[in-house]
N, C-alpha and C positions, 0 to 999 in steps of 0.2 A: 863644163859638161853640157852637152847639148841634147835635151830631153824632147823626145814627139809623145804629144800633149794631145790626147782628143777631148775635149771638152764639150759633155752633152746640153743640148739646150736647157733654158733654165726650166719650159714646161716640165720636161722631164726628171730634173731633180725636183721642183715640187712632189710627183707625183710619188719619186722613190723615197722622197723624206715620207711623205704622208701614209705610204702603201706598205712598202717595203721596212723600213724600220719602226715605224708602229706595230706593222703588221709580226713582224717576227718576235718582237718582246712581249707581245699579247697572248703567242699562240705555245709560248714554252713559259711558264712560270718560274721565278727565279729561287733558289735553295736557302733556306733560310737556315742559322746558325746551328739549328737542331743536328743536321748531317752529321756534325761533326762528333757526334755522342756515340760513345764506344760502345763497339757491341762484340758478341761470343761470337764464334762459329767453330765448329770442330775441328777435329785434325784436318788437314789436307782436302777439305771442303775447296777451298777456292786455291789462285795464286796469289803468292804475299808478294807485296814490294813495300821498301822504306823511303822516305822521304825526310829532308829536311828544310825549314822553312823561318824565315826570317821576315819579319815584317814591324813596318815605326805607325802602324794602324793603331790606334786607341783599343783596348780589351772593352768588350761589351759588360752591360751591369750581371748577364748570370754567368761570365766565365768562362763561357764555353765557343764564343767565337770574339771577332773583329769588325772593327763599323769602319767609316769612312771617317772619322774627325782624325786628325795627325795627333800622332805622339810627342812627345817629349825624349823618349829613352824607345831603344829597341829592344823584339822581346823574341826570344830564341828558342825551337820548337824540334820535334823527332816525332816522324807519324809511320804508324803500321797500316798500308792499308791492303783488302781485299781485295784481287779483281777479279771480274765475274770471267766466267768461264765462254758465255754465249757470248758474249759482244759480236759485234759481225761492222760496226764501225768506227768512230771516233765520237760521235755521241755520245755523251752520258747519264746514264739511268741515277738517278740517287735515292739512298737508302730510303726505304719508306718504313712503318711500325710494320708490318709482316715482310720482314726481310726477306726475298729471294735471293743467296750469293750467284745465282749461276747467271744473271740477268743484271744486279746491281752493285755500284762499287760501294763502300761501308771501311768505314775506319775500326780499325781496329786495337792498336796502340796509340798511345799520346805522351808525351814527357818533357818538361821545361827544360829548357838548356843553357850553359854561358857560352858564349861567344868562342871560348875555346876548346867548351865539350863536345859544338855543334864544327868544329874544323875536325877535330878528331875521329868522330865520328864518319864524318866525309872521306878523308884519307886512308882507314884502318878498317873497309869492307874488305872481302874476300877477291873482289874483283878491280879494285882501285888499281889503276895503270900507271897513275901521277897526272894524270887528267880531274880537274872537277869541274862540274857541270853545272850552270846558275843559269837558272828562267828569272824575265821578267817580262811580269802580264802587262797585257794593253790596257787603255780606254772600257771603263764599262762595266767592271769586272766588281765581282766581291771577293771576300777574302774565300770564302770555300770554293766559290768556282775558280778562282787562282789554284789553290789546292788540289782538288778531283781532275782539272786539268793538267796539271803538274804530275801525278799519278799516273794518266791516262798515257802519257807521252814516256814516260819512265817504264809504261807496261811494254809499251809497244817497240821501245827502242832497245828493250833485254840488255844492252850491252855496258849501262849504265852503272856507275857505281853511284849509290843515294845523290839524286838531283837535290840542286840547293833551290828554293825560290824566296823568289825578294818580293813580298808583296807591299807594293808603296801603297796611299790612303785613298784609293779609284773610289768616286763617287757612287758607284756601282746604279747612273743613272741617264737614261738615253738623256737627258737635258743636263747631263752634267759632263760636258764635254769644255767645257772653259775652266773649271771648276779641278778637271782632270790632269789639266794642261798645268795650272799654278802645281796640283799634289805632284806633280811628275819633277818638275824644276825644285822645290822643297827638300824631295828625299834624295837628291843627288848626291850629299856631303854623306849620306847613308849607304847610297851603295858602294860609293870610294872608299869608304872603312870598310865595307865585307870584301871588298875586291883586294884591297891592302892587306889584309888579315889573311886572305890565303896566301897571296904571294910573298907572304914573308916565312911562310912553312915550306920549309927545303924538301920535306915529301910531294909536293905539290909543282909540277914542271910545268903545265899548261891548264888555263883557266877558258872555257869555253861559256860566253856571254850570248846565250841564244835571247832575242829579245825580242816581242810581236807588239806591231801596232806600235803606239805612245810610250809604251813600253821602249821601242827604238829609240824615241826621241831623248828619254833617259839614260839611256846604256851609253849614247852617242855624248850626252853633254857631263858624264860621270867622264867617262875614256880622255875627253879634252882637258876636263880641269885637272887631271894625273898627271897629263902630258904637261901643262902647262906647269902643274908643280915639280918636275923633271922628276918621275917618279919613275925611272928605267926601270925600276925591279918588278914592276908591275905589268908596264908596257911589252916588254921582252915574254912576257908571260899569256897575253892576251889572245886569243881570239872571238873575233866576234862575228855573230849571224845575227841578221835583221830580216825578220819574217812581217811583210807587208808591214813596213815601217811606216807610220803615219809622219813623216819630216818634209818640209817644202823645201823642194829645189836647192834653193839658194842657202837655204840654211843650211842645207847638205853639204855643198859646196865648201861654205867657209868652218863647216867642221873639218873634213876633209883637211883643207889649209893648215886647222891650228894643229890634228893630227900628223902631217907629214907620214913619211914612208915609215909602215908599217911591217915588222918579220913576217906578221901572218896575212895575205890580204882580206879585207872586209868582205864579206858575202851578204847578199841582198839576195830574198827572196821574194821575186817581184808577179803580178798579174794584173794585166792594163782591163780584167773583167773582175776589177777588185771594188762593187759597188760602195762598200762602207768608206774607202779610200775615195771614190768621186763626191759623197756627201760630206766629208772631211776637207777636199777642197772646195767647195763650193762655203762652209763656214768658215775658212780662210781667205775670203777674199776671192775665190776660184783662181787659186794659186795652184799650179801641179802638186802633186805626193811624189815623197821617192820610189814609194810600193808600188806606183803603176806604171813604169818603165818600161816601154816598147820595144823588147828588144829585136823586133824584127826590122827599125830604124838601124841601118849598118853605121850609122853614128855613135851608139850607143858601145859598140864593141872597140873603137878607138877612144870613147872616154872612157868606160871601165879599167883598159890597158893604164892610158895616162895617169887615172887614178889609184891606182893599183889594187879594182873593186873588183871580187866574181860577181855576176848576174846572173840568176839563174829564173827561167821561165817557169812556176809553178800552177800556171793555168790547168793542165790535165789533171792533177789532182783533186782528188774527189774533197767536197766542200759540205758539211752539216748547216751554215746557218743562214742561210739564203742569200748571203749576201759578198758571197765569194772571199771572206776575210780571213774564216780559218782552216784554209786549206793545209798551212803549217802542220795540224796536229797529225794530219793522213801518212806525214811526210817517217814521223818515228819510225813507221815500220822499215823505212829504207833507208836509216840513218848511216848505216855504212857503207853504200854508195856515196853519198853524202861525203863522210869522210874519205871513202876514196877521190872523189872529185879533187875535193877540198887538197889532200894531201899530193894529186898532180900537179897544183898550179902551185903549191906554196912557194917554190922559188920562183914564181913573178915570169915564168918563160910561158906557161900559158892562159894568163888571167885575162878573164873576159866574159862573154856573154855564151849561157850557158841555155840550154830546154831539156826537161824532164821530159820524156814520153810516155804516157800511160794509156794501160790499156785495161779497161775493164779496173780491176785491184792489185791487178801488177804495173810498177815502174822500173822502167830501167834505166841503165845510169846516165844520166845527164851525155850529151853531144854538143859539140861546139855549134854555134849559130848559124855559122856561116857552112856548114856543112848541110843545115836545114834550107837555107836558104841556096845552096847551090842544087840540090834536090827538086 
């Protein structure tokens, strides 16, 4: 695969390390465990969605959330949440002591679950198709902003039956990026038991593995070691999406390899003004991201082909955190475009390199590259 690589000077990433990611973990303060304390609200006050959620995070000492040391055992969860009514983008408000529901998201139900009450659950909504859906967060994160986000995306995407998320042990710390990278390789053998566990439920036809950031890097080296354990019941079952996947190049490559041809092709949701992904390479040695993939390189549309990868441009999409990294979440609201995309190419006749076009708060469906390009 042949990747065009702009690589900014290094004044420059000084300036974005020191401006730009300081600057935006300063200026938003991060949710602390409290969020997740269940609260009333009346009848048909807000919109309900449910969630469920799996994580091998350590339980904090009062109960009520999850820290960043690793587990030992995994612990299995069913959340009621609120959404507000005003939202107007993918932002999140969270709950404060004078709740607002029309402004702010707020938990509302919570209940422990076993590994087979929480499959159950997944399968046995009203709108389960034989699809189930599993996030996993990136680099950064804590266990509630995995959560509200996970929510956020499930609000927005309406067509969802209960998201699963896998939250591994994220530092939840801008200097915890090495620290990120060991907890992502760790909880691998974790999420190939939640991945196994669904595909061995016969209600269960297709497993969609949407995964952002570092989060990629995990989903990619979960899928490999299945593969390698010849885990066909599994594989045959997969799809996966990688939303600005934090993965270098080459490592991309030789997963690629141990995976071979895949039923569903891999989709990459890529943006070469994906700042958090340049400060990502520049602590890797200033080795390329898979995330920032130029697909206006016509190179790039004969290795997707070869690879049998979709590329899709999500630069026009609108971005919350200054840093162009989570434009994935804008993306819910058009998730079936998405899956119409997706479901044009799945037979491998048109996989390739793809742009979203946006305008203002609407997106339309994705267009082949070379149609932009011949434009």
């Amino acid at each position: 695969m042949i990747v065009k690589f702009t690589k900014p000077g290094r004044n420059l990433i000084t300036v974005l390390m020191l401006t730009l990611l300081t600057g935006v973990t300063a200026c938003a303060s991060r949710p602390p465990s409290s969020v997740l304390q269940l609260v009333r609200l009346a009848q048909n006050e807000s919109e309900k969605i449910t969630l469920l959620a799996i994580t091998n995070r350590h339980q904090e000492g009062d109960g009520k959330g999850f820290g960043s040391r690793w587990a030992a055992k995994l612990t299995y969860e069913k959340y009621g949440f609120s959404i507000p009514s005003e939202r107007k983008s993918t932002a999140i408000v969270y709950p404060s002591k004078n709740l607002d529901p029309r402004r702010q998201f707020a938990v509302t139900a919570r209940k422990q679950l076993s590994e087979r009450e929480l499959i159950d659950d997944a399968t046995s909504a009203a709108n389960f198709d034989g699809t189930v859906a599993v996030f996993v967060h990136g680099y950064n994160y804590s266990y509630q902003e995995a959560l509200f986000r996970t929510a956020q995306i499930a609000a927005d995407a309406r067509n969802l039956s209960p998201p699963i998320l896998f939250s591994w042990p994220s530092a939840a710390s801008v200097t915890g990026y090495v620290t990120d990278r060991d907890a992502a390789l760790y909880s691998r053998a974790e999420l190939e038991r939640l991945l196994g566990a669904l595909a061995r439920d016969s209600r269960v036809k297709r497993i969609e593995l949407f995964s952002h950031s570092m989060g990629g890097f995990l989903s990619m080296e979960a899928a490999v070691q299945l593969k390698l354990q010849g885990r066909g019941d599994v594989m045959g079952k997969l799809q996966i999406v990688l939303a600005a996947p934090d993965i270098d190049v080459d490592v991309f490559r030789s997963q690629l390899r141990d995976l071979g041809h895949m039923q569903a092709p891999i989709t990459l949701l890529v943006s070469k003004t994906d700042w958090a992904l340049t400060i990502s390479s520049v602590i890797g040695g200033e080795r390329p991201r898979i995330g920032r993939l130029d697909i206006d390189d016509p190179t790039i549309r004969q290795a997707a082909i070869a690879h049998h990868v979709n590329i899709i441009d999500v630069t026009s999409a609108a971005s919350s955190d200054g840093l162009g990294h989570d434009r994935y979440a804008a993306l819910a609201r058009v998730s079936g475009e998405l899956h119409k995309a997706e479901a044009q190419n799945r037979g491998g006749g048109n996989v390739g390199a793809l742009v979203f076009q946006a305008a203002g708060a609407s997106v339309a469906i994705p267009v082949n590259v070379t149609e932009r390009l011949a434009r």
